[in-house]
Steps between C-alpha positions, in 0.01 A plus 500: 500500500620840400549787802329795475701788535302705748720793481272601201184503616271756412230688711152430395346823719307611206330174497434453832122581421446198299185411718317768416295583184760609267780371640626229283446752208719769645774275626522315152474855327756655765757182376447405132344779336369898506156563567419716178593183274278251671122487548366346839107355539511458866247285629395585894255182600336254302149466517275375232473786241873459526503082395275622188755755392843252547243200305529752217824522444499142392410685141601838560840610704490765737670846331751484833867385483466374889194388688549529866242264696395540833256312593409660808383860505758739615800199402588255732565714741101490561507142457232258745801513794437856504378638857337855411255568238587668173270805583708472868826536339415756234376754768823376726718597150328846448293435184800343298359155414809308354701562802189474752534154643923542543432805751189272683785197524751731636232627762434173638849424544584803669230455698583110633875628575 
């Protein structure tokens, strides 16, 4: 096996927010390419209008160069482990829903410790 030379590791800050909706997209956009030159369809939640659309592109291809799934509303991040409410962790965040839930985590934490 090959050793990894660990004296050329990189810091993945800018993708730390991979949990959240839009994450994945800005991390792989923040590595590999620049924003103007690719088109995202994010998708936040899946619900059923959502299957319909994806069963379509059997025959017809989204116009997007990278789909970013999240199944759960919000990302991951508001996944079923999640111990506030999205509408909790919005009003915790100040009204910015795509970082909402990562201020609401943070404030339970703080809290226990």
């Amino acid at each position: 096996m090959e050793k990894a030379d660990l004296g050329k590791t990189e810091s993945f800050e800018d993708c730390r927010e991979f949990a959240l909706s839009g994450g994945v997209a800005s991390c792989v956009l923040s590595r590999y390419a620049k924003a103007d030159e690719v088109s995202v369809l994010p998708i936040n939640g899946i619900d059923k209008k959502m299957f319909r659309t994806m069963k379509i592109w059997d025959k017809r291809q989204p116009e997007a160069d990278l789909i970013e799934v999240m199944c759960c509303e919000g990302g991951c991040i508001n996944g079923p482990g999640v111990v506030v409410k999205p509408s909790v962790a919005l009003k915790l965040r100040g009204g910015n829903k795509a970082a909402a839930p990562v201020k609401a985590m943070r404030s339970i934490v703080g809290a226990r410790e």
